[in-house]
C-alpha positions as CSV (number, residue, x, y, z in Angstrom):
1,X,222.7,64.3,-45.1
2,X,219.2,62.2,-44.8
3,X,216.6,63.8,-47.1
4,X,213.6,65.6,-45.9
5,X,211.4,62.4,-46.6
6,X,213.8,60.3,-44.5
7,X,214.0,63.0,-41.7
8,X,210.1,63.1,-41.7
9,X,209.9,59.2,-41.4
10,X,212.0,59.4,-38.6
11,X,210.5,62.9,-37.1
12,X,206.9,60.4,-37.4
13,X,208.2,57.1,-36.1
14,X,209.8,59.2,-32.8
15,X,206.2,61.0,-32.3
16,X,204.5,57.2,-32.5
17,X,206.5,55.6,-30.5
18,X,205.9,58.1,-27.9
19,X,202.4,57.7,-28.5
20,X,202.6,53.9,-28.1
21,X,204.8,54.1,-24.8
22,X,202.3,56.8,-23.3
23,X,199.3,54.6,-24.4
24,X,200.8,51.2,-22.7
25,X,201.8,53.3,-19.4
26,X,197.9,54.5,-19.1
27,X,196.3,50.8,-20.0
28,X,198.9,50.0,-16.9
29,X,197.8,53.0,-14.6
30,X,194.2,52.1,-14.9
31,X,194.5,48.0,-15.1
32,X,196.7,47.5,-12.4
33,X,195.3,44.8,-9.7
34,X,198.1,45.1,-7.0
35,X,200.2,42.5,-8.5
36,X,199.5,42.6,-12.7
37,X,197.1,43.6,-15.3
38,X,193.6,42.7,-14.8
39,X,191.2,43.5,-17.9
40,X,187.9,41.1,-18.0
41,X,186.6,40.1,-20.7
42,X,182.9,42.1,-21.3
43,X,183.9,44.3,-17.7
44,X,184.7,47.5,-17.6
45,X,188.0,47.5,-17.4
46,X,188.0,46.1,-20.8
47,X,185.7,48.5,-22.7
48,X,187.4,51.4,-20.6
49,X,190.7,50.4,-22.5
50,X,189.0,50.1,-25.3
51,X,187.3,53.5,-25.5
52,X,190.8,55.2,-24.1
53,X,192.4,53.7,-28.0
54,X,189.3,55.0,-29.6
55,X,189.4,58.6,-27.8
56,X,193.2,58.5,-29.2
57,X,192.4,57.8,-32.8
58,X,189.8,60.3,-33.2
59,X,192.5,62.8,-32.0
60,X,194.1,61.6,-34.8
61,X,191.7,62.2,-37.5
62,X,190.8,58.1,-37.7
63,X,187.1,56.9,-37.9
64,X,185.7,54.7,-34.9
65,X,183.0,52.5,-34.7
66,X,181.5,49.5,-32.5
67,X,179.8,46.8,-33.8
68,X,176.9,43.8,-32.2
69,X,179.5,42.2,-30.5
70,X,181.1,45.3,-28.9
71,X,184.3,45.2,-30.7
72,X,185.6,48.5,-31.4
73,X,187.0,49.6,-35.0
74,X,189.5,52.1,-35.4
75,X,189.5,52.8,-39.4
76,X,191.5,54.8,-42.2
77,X,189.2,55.2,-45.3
78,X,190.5,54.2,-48.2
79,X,190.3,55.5,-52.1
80,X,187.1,53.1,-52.9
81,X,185.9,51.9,-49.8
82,X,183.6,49.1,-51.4
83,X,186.8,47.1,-51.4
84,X,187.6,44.5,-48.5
85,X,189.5,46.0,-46.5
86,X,193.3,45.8,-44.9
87,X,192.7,44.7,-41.1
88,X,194.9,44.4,-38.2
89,X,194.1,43.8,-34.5
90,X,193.9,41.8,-31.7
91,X,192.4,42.1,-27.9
92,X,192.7,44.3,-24.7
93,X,191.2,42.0,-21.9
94,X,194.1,40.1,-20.1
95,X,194.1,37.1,-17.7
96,X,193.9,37.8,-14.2
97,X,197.3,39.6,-12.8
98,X,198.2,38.8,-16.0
99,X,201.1,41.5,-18.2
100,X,200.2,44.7,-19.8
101,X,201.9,43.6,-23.8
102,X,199.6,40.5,-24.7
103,X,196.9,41.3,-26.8
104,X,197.1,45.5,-26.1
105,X,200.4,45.2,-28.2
106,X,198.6,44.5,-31.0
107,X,196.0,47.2,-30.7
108,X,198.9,49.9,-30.1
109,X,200.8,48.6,-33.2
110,X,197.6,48.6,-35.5
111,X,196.7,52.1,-34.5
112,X,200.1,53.7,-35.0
113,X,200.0,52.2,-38.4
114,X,197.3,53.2,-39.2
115,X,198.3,57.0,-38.2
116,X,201.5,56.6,-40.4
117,X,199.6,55.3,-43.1
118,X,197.1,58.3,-42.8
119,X,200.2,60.7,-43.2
120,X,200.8,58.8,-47.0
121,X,197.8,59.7,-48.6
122,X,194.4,57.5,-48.7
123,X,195.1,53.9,-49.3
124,X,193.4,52.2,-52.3
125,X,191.6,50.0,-49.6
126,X,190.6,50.9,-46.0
127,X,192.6,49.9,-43.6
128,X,191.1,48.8,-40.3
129,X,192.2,48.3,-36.2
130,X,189.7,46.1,-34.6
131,X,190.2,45.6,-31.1
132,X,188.4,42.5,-30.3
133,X,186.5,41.5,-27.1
134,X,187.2,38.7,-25.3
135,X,190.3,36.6,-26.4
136,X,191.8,35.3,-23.2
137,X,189.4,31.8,-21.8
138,X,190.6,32.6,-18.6
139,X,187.4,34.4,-17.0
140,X,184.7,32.3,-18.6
141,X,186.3,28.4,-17.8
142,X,187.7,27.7,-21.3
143,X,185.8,29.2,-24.4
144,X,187.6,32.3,-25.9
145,X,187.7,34.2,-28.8
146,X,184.6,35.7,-28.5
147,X,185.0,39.3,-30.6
148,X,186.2,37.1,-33.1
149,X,183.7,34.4,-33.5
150,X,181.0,36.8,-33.1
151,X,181.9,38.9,-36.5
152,X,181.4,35.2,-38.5
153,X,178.4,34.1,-36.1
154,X,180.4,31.6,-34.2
155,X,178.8,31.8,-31.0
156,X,177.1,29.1,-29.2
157,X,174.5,28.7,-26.7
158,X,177.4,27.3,-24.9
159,X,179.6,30.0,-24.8
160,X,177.1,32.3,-23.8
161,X,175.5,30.0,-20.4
162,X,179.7,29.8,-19.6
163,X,179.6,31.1,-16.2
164,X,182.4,34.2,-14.6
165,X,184.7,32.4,-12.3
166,X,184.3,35.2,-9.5
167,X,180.9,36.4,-10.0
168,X,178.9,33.8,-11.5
169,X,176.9,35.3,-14.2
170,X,176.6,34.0,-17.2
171,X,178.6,34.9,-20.8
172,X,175.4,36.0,-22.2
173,X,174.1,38.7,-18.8
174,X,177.7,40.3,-19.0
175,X,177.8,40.6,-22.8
176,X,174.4,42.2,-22.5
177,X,175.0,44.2,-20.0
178,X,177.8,45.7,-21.6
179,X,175.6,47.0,-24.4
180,X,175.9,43.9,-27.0
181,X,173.1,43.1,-29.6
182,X,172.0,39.9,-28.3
183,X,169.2,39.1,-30.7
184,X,172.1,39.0,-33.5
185,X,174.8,37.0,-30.7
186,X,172.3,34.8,-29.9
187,X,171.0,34.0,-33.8
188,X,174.2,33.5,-34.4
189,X,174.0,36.2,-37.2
190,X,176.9,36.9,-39.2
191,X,178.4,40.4,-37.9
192,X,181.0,41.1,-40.7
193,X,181.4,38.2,-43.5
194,X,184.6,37.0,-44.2
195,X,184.9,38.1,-47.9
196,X,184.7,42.2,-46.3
197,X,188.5,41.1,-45.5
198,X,190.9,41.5,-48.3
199,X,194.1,40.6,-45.7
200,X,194.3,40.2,-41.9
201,X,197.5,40.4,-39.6
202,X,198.0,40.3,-36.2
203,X,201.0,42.1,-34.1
204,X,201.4,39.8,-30.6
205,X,204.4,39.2,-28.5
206,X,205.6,35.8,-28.6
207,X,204.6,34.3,-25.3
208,X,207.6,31.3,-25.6
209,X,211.2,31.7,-25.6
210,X,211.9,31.3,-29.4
211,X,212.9,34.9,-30.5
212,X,215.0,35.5,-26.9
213,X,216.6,31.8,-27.7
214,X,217.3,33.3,-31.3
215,X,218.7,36.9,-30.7
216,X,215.7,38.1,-33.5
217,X,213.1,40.6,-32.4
218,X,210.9,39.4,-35.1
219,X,209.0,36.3,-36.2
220,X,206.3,35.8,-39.1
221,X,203.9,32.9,-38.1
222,X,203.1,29.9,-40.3
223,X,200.6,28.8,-38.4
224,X,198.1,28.1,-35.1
225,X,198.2,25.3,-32.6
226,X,194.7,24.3,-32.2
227,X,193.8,22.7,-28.3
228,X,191.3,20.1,-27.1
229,X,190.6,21.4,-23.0
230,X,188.9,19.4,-20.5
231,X,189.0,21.6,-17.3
232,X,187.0,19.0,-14.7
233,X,187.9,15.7,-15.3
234,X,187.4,13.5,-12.3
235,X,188.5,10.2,-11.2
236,X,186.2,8.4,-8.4
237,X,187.9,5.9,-6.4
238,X,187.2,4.4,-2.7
239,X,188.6,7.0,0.7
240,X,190.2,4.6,2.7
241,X,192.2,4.5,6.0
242,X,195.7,5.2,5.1
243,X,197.0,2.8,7.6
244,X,194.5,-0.1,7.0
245,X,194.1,-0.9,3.6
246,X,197.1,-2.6,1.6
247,X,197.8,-1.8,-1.4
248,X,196.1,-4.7,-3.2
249,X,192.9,-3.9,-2.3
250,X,193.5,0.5,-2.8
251,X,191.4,2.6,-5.3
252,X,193.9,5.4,-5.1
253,X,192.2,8.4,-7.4
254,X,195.3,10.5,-7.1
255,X,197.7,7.8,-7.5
256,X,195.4,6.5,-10.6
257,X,195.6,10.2,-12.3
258,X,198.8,10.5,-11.7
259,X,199.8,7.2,-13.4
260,X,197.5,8.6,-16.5
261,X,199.4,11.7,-16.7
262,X,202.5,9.5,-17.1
263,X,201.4,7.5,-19.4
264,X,200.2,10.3,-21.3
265,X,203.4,11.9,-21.0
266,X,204.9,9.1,-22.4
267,X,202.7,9.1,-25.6
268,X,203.6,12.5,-25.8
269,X,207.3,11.5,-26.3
270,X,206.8,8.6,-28.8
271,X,204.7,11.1,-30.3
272,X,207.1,13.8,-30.7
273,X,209.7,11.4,-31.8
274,X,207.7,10.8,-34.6
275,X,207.8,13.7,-35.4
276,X,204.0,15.1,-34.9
277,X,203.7,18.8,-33.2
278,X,202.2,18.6,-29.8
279,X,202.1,20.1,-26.7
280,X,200.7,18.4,-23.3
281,X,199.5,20.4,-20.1
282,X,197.8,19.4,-16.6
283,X,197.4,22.6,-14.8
284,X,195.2,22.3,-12.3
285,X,194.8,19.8,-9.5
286,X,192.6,19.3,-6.6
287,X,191.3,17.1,-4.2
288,X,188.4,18.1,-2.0
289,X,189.6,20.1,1.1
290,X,186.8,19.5,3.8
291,X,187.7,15.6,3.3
292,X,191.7,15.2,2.3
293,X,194.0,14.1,5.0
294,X,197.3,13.1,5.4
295,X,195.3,10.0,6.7
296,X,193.3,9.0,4.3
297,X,193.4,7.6,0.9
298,X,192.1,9.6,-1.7
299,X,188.6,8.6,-2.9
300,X,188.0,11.3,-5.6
301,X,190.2,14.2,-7.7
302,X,189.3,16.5,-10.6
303,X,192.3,17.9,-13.0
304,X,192.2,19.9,-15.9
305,X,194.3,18.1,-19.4
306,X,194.8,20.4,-22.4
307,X,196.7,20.0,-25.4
308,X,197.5,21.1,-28.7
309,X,198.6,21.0,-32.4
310,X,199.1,22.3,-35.3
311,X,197.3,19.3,-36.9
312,X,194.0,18.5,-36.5
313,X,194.5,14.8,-36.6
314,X,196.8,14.9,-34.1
315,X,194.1,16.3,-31.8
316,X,191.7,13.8,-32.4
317,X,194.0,10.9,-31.7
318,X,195.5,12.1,-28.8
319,X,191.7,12.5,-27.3
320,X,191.3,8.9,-28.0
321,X,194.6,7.9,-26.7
322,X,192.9,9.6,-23.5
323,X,190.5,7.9,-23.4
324,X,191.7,4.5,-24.1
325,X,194.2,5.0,-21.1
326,X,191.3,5.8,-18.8
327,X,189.7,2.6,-19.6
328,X,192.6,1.2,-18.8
329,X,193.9,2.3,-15.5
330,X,189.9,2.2,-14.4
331,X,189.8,-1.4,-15.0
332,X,193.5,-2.1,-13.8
333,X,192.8,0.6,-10.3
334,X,189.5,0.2,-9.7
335,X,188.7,3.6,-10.5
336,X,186.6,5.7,-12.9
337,X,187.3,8.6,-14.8
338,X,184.8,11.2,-16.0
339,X,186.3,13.3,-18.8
340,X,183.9,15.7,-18.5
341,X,183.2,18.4,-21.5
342,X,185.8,19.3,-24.2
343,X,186.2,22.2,-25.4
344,X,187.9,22.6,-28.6
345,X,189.8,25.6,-31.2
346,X,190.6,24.5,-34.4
347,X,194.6,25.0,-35.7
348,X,194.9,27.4,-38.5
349,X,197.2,27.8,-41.2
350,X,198.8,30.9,-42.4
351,X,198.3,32.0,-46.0
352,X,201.7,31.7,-47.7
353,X,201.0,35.0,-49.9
354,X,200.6,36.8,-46.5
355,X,203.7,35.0,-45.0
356,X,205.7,35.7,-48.4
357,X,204.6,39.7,-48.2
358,X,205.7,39.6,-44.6
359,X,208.9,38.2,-45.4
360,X,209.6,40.4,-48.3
361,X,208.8,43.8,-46.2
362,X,211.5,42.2,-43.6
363,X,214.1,41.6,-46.1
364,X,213.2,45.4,-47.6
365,X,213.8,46.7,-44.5
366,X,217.0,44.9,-43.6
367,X,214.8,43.1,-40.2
368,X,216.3,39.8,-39.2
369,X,213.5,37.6,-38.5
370,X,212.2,34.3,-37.7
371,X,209.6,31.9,-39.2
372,X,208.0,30.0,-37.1
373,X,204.4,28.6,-35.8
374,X,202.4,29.7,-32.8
375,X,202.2,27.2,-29.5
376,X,199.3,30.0,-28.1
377,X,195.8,30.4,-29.7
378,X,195.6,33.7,-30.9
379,X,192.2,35.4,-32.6
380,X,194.0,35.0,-36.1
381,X,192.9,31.6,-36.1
382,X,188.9,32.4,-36.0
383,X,189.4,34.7,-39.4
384,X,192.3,32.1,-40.8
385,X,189.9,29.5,-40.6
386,X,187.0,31.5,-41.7
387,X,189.3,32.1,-45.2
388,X,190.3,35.6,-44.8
389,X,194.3,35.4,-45.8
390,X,196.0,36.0,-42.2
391,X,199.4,35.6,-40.7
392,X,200.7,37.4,-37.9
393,X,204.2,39.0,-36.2
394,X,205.7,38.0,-32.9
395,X,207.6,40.4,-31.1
396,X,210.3,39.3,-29.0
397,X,209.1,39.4,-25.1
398,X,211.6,38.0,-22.0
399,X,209.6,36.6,-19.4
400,X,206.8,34.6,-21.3
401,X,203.2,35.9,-20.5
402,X,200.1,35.6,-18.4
403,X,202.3,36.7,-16.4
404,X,203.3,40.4,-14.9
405,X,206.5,39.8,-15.7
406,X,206.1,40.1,-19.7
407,X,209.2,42.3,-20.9
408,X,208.9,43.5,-24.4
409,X,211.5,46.4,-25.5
410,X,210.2,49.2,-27.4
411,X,212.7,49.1,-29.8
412,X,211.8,46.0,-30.5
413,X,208.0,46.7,-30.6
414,X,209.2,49.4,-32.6
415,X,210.6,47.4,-35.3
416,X,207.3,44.8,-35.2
417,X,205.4,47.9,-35.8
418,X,207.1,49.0,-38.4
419,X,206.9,45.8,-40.4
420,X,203.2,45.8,-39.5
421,X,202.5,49.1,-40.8
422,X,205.0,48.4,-44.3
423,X,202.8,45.0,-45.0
424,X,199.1,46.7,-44.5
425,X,200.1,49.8,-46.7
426,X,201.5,47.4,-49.4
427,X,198.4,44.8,-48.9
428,X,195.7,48.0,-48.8
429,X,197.4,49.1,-52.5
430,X,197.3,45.8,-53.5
431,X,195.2,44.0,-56.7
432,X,196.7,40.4,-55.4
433,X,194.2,37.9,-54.3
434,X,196.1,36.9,-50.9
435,X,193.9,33.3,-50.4
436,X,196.8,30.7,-50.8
């Protein structure tokens, strides 16, 4: 027969993961768009999620708070709460009909540790849910992570004059007319310094197809691709009639990208072949609809190039790579390119302590797991590479993400949680300096 403290583990982990599947089925209800999940970043879809998980932890007896930047805190008080604190989270908006697990799965997990942890006693340190405004780049053309960056005072002028891709107004209007402290966003004051973090993890579904590949519903993360984006490059060439001009005298813009992309493609192989960690995207492509024709030769085309590493120096020569090849084909086509602004994240690497103490919590539990590195930017990176000691756990998810599709099991979420909330109760009662 199970003893009482193993039937109440048990009786606990039933009641929260009823909590979690009733809180994902209400983020659903009121997200929906017709065809996904639709939470903007700084709209009020976003803070309305947000205030629905902080309405639920002060049913459970949990302290909530919202700093400058608008990013709500969820916190356990611990035994001396001068000490940095144990912190978990990760962010509610979405992409545009986009799934209902990325980023809210993270949240969810944080909170119900947090709950279990509350039913142990007070922690020797606080532990803390932050749910972070403003991961995804997807509604302000390319700069994210902007909960995150503001608690280290990481936000630029830039960020803020980034315009909404439906509505037009800037970073900086919506921010502020959410209710965020501009005169500290805009100083670029520090919100919450890095040394108030004694440990940081983050819960996320893996958006790739490692852990389905791998039959584990687990993976602890080594590290963070970084990513260089250029959303508008353009390359100008001459419109010409289709039929009249030969192909000597052509300055084909679209046939001058695409014989970029190939050659960047090929890079990429060479490159991987050495092997160097990199990923390559083109995602958007367009030529100007009040003047293509099947008629005419194209005189002008913007694309959008991204890609990333887990090494910096990857990053930078691949940019000049880029560039070298557009100085190529211009001369060779008779075209220019315009590269446009980059916008850039830095890769991040996981703390081994943090990574070790993940692994051990696995192995204690009897969790089959994976170690592995993240392909997707995740807000882990901002406070990695601010030096508070991070790593984070995938949870296995069918049907990648950004997408509706996004298929995490709850037993599996289930299991993520529970390693989640065994590492922040051993970190919070912890005298280990996790930096390493």
């Amino acid at each position: 027969m199970p003893n009482e403290s193993t039937q109440t583990l048990e009786v606990s982990g039933k009641l929260r993961s009823e909590l979690a599947a009733n809180l994902f089925a209400r983020l659903r209800e009121m997200s929906f768009d017709g065809i996904g999940i639709s939470r903007e970043t700084y709209g009020p879809s976003e803070t309305a999620a947000m205030e629905l998980v902080a309405k639920e932890a002060e049913v459970h007896g949990l302290e909530t708070e919202w700093d400058a930047a608008l990013n709500m805190i969820v916190r356990l008080p611990g035994q001396d709460r001068r000490l940095p604190a144990v912190a978990t989270g990760s962010h509610l908006d979405s992409v545009p009909q986009g799934g209902n697990y990325d980023g809210a799965a993270g949240v969810i997990a944080g909170l119900s540790a947090l709950i279990e942890a509350k039913t142990q006693g007070a922690p020797r340190r606080s532990m803390e849910v932050y749910a972070l405004r403003g991961e995804e780049s997807a509604w302000f053309g390319g700069p994210c992570y902007f909960g995150s960056r503001a608690l280290f005072g990481q936000i630029e002028a830039s960020d803020l004059a980034s315009r909404h891709r439906d509505t037009g107004s800037t970073l900086a209007e919506q921010m502020a007319a959410s209710g965020a402290d501009m005169t500290i966003i805009e100083g670029k004051q520090t919100i919450r310094p890095a040394e108030d973090f004694h440990a940081w993890f983050e819960l996320h579904i893996e958006q790739g197809p490692v852990l389905i590949a791998k039959e584990k519903p687990v993976g602890i993360v080594t590290g963070i691709r970084g990513n260089t984006r250029r959303r508008h490059v353009t390359c100008v060439g001459e419109a010409a009639h289709s039929g009249a001009v030969p192909r000597w005298l052509r300055h084909d813009a679209v046939l001058a990208m695409s014989e970029l992309l190939m050659r960047l493609d090929e890079h990429w192989r060479v490159l991987l072949a050495w092997g160097e960690d990199l990923v390559f995207t083109t995602g958007i492509v367009e030529t100007d609809p009040t003047e293509h024709a099947v008629s005419r030769v194209p005189g002008q085309v913007t694309f959008a190039i991204e890609f990333r590493s887990q090494d910096k120096k990857t990053i930078e020569n691949f940019s000049k790579i880029l560039v070298t090849e557009c100085e190529k084909i211009g001369g060779e086509r008779g075209v220019r390119f315009d590269l446009g602004d980059a916008v850039s994240s830095a890769p991040a690497k996981m703390s081994e302590k943090m990574v070790a103490l993940v692994e051990g919590e696995a192995q204690a539990a009897g969790l089959d797991y994976e170690i592995m590195p993240s392909g997707a930017g995740h807000d882990t990176a901002v406070f990695a590479n601010a030096g508070v000691p991070a790593t984070m756990i995938f949870v296995r998810n069918d049907k990648g993400s950004h997408n509706p599709h996004e298929a995490m099991d709850m037993a599996d979420f289930a299991r993520g949680t529970d390693l989640l909330t065994r590492s922040m109760i051993k970190a919070a009662n912890s005298e280990e300096d996790l930096r390493a």
